[in-house]
N, C-alpha and C positions, 0 to 999 in steps of 0.2 A: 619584676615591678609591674601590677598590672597597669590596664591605661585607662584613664578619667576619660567620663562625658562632661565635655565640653562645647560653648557657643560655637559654632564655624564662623558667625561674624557676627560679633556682643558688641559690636558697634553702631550696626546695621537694626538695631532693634524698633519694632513699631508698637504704637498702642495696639494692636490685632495680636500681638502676641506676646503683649505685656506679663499677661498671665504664666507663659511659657517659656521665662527668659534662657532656661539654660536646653539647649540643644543636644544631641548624639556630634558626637567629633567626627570626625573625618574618616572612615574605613573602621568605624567601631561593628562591633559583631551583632548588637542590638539594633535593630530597625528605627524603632524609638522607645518613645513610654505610654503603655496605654491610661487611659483616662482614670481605668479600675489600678493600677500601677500607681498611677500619681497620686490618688486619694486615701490607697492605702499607705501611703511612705506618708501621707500628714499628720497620722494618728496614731494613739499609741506610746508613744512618747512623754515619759517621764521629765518631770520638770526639775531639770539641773541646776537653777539659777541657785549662785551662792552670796549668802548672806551674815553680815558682820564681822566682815574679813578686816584684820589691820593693815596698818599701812604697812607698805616694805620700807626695809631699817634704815635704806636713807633718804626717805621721805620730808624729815627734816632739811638738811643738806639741801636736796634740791630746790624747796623751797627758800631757802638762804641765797641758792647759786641764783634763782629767778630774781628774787628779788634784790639783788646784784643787779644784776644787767639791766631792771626796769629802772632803777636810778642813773644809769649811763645814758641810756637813751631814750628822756620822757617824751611823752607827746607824740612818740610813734609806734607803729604797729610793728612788732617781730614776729616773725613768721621762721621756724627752724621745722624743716622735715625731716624723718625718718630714714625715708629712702625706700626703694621698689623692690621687687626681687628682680634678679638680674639670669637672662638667660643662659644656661652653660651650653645645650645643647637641644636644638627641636624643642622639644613639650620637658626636657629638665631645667631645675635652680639650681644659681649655685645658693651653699646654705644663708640665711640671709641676716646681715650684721648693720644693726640700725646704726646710722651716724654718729658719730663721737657726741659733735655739737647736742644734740635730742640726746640722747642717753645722759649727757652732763647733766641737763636741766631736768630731764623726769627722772630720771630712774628705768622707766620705760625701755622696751626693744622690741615694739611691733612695726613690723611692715609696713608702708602707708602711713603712718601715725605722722602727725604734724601739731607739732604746740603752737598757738599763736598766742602773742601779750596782745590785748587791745589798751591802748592806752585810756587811762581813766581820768585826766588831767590828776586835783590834787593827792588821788590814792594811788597815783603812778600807774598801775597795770592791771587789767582780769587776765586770769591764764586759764585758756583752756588748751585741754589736749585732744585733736580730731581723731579717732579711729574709727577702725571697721567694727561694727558689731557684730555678733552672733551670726554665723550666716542663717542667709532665710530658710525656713521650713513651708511654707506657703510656694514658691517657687519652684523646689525642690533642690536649688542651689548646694543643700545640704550634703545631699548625697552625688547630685548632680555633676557639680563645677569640682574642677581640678582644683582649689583652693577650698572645698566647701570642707566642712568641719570633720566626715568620716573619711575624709581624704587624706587633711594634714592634722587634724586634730582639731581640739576646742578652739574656739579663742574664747577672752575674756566678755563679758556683756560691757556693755557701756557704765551700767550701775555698778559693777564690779570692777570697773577700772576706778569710777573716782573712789569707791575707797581703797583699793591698792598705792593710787600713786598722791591721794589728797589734791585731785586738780579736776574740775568740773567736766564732764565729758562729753563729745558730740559724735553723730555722724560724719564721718573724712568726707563722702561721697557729697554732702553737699556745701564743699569748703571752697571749693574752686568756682562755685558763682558768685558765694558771696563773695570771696574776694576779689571777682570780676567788678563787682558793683562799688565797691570799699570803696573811701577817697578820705584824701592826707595822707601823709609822708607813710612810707614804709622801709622795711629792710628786711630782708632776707637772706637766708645762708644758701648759696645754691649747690648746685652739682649732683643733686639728691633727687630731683623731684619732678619731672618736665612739666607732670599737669598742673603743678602749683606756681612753677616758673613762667608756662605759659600765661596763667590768668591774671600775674602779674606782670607782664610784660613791658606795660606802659605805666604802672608806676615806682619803678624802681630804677637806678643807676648802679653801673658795676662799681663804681667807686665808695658807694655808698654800704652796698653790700658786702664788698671787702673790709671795712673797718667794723663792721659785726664780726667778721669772720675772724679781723685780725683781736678783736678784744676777746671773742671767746676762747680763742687758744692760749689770749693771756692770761686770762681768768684762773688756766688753769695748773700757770707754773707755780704754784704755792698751793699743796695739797691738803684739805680739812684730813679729820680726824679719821673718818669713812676713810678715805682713799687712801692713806696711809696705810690702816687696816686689811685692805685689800691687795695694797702690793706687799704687805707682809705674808698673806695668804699664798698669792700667787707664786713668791720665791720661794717658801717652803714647800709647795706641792714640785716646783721648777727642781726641786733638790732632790728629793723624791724621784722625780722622770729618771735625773741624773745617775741616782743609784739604780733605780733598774736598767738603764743603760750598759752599764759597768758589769753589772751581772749576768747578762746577754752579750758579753764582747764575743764570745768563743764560737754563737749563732750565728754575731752579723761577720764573723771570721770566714762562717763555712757559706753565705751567702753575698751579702755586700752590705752598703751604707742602708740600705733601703730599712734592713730590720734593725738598724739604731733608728733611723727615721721614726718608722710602726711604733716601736717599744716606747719611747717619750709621747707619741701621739696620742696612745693607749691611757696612758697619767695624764694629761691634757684631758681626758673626755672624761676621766673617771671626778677628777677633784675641779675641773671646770669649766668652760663653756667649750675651748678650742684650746692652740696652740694660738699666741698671741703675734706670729708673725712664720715664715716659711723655714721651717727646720735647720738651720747648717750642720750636716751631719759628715765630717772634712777629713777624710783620712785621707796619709802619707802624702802627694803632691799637693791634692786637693784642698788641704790648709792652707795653701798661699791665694789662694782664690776667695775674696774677702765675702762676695754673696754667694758659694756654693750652695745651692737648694735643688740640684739636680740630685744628689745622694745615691747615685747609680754605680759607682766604685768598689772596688777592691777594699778589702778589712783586714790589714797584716799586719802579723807580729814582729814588732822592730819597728814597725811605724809609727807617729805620731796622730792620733784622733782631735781635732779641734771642732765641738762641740757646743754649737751656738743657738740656744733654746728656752724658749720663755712659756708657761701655764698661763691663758688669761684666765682671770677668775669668769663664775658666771653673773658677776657686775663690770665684767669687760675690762678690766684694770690687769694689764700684762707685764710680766716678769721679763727678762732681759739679761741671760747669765750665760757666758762662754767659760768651760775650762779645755785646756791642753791637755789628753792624758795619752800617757804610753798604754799603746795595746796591750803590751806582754805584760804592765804593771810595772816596769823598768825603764826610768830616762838613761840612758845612752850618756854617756862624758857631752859628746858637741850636743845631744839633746838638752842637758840639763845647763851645759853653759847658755844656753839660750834661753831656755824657759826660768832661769835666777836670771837674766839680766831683764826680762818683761815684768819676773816679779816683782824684781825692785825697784822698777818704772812706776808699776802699781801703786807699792806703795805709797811711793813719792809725792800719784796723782792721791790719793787717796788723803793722805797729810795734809792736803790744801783746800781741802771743800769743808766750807766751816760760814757761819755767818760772816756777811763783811767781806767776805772774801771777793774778787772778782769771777765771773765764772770762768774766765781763760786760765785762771791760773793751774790750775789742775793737770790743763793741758800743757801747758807752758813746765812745770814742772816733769811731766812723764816724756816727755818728747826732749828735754837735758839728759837724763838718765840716758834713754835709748841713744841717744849721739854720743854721749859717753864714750858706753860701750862697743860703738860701731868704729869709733878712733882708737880705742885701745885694742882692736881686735885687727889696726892696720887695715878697714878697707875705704876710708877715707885719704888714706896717705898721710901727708904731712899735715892738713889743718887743721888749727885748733878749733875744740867745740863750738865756741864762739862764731866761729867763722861758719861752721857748718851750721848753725841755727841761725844763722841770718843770711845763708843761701838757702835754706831748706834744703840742703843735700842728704840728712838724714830720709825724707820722705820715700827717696826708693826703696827703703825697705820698711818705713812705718807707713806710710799709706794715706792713712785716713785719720779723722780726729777724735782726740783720745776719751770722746763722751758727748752724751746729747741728754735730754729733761725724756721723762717717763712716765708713763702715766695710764690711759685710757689707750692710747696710741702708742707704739714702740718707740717713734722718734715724737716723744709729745709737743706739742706748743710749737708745732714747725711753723707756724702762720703767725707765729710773736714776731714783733717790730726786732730788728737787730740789736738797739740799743736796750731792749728790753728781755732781751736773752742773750747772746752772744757776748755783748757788750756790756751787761749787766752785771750786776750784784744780788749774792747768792744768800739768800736770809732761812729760818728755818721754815721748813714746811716744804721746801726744792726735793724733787729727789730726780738723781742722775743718774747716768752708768758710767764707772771708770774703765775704760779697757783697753790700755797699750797693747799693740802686738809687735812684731816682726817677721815679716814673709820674703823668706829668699825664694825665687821664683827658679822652679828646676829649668828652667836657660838661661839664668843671670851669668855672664863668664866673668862681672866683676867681683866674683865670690870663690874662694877655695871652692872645690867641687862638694866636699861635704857636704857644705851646706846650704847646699839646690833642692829644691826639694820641701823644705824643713820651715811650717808656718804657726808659730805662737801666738797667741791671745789669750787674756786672762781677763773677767769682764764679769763686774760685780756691779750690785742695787745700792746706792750709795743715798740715805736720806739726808737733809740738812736739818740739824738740832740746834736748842740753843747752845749750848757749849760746843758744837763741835761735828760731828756727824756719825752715826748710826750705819753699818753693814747689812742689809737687810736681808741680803743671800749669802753670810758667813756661815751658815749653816753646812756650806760646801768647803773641804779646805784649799786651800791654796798654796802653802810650799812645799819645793820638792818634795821631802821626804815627808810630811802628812799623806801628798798625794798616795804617793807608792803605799802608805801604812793602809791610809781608808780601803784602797782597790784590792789589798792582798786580804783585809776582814772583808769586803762584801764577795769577793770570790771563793772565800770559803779556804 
């Protein structure tokens, strides 16, 4: 990787050396740039600028989402940021993922980018969207700066973003004065942005800023057409990983979790932007371990793979699919008594996500199942289901709750009000994930020994329609015996 010329201190900069703003870094092997150096890097240079580009396809959409939220809160100014790049290490990034909030609203995913609504009294809002333009070629920032364009590549011009995203475009670099100067109410989404937080400092209240934050994640529990589209995308490419997975068991056999990890990562970058959250790649113990993302284990035959992996698209919008499969391609008797009593949990939850419905219900449905079967298997002892669902004494072995909203984010609309998610009602345009499991924990000694060790989960894209709801990652099977059929054709 070589290493960029860089400021030693771009903060420290003077009119005397305006002309010169970008520096040699620190222990660079170049002395500097001679005068004859810098005048030739300015010339020469073919004119890139591109013209009469369309909008991107859900340029619509976002203008719909914008002018949503201008009618929620007129009369002030919104301010949503992008977000910086963030240091992984010395002079590297990690790769850089604009904020959910900005991405909802533009379409957009640049660095630094910041949309503001200025309110307009009776036409409600102007939107523009702040970015960086082109870097300088006068400077030599170009070639110069660790960000300059022959470094990380193009970015867009200013004129070429407002016709990509249909929203009037400025300079980011000079946003943070004006908004130094702004006066009347604002609101902004923070966590993203310091130099935009700072210049707002003294007009804004966290209270104020949180009910932006809490309505845009409401915003976004009932999915347009776009986004719809998009996690239908994402689960089919999710299905896809899945089966190269499958067809690589006998590699990550002869190595570990790490090359199921690679092999889905590899379909992530091919059909999308990334993986839309950190791999669960879970064999034989490691199943019971509900965020395993270490993926450094053993891959044996006889064992159980729990396999939790989502595509996001490259419009950000992430899939969310766990299957159980047997390595050898064979559930085992106590394997498969386990993996049919999740299934039929599944279903159960699956049967109840419908408009109208409650969103608990789903859950309330697959967590009956699983106590069920955990009293008729005698490790509850004598009490009735009844009694164990309103101790929650099932949870030592289900864990966690049996689905969350999806969307842009893996666990979407976390920042919804409770009565407006948890507590709410499920209309169409929701989509969720259903996924019961059971994880017996290889020390539980409240369990025959068998079945220590041994952690199921089955975890589908579940959309809400109007009649009823829609599988959007059935593309994958799901009962025993599909399972075993599918892995014994992709193995050949």
């Amino acid at each position: 990787m070589p290493e960029e010329l860089i400021p030693e201190n771009p903060e420290q900069e003077t009119e005397e050396n305006e002309a010169e703003k970008v520096k040699q870094r620190k222990n660079g092997l170049y002395p500097g740039v001679s005068d004859e150096l810098a005048a030739n890097m300015k010339s020469g240079w073919a004119d890139t600028e591109l013209h009469d580009l369309q909008p991107i396809a859900q340029a619509e959409h976002t203008a719909a989402r914008r002018a949503a939220l201008s009618a929620r809160f007129p009369d002030e100014r919104l301010v949503i940021p992008a977000g910086n790049l963030k240091t992984r290490s010395n002079d590297t990034e990690y790769a850089f993922r604009a904020s959910t909030e900005y991405a909802y609203l533009t379409g957009d995913q640049t660095q630094d980018g910041v949309l503001v609504l200025e309110p307009t009294g009776e036409r409600g809002h102007e939107a523009t969207v702040y970015l960086l333009p082109r870097s300088n070629r006068e400077n030599g920032e170009f070639w110069l700066d660790g960000q300059g364009e022959l470094w990380v590549g193009r970015r867009n011009s200013l004129a070429e973003a407002e016709q990509l995203l249909g929203i009037p475009a400025k300079d980011v670099r000079e946003l943070p004065a004006a908004l130094t100067e702004a006066t009347g109410p604002v609101r902004a989404v923070r966590g993203h942005d310091a130099a935009i937080e700072a210049a707002l400092t003294d007009k804004v209240t966290a209270e104020r800023d949180e009910e932006l934050r809490v309505h845009l994640s409401e915003a976004r529990l009932v999915k347009d057409a776009f986004e719809i589209a998009e996690l239908q995308k994402a689960c089919d490419a999710t299905a896809r990983g899945f089966e190269d997975v499958v067809k690589s068991l006998d590699k990550a056999e002869a190595t570990s979790e790490r090359f199921i990890e690679g092999t889905f990562f590899l379909r992530a970058r091919i059909e999308g932007n990334d993986i839309g959250y950190g791999s669960i790649c879970a064999a034989g113990p490691h199943a019971t371990t509900l965020h395993w993302v270490r993926n450094d284990g053993a891959v044996r035959a006889g064992e159980l793979l729990l396999l939790d992996a989502g595509v996001e698209t490259n419009d950000l919008y992430t899939a969310d699919v766990t299957r159980t499969l047997p390595i050898n391609g064979t559930f085992s008797p106590l394997q498969r008594k386990i993996y049919d009593a999740v299934y039929e949990a599944q279903e159960a939850g699956i049967a109840a996500v419908k408009p109208g419905a409650d969103f608990r219900d789903f859950h309330d449905a697959s967590q009956r199942v699983l106590a069920e079967k955990l009293v008729e298997w005698g490790l509850l002892g004598d009490l009735s289901v009844e009694k164990v669902l309103e101790l929650g004494l099932q949870r030592r072995w289900t864990l966690h709750g049996t689905g969350h909203m999806l969307g842009m984010d893996v666990h979407d609309c976390a920042a919804a009000r409770t009565e407006a998610y948890v507590n709410g009602t499920l209309e169409p345009g929701v989509c969720l994930t259903v996924e019961p499991g059971l994880y017996f924990q290889a020390d539980d000694l409240t369990v025959p020994e068998e079945y220590r060790g041994i952690g199921v989960r089955i975890e589908d894209d579940i959309l809400v329609t109007e009649d009823g709801n829609r599988n959007l990652s059935a593309a994958l099977p799901r009962q025993a015996d599909e399972v075993e059929a599918w892995m014994a054709q992709l193995k050949g």
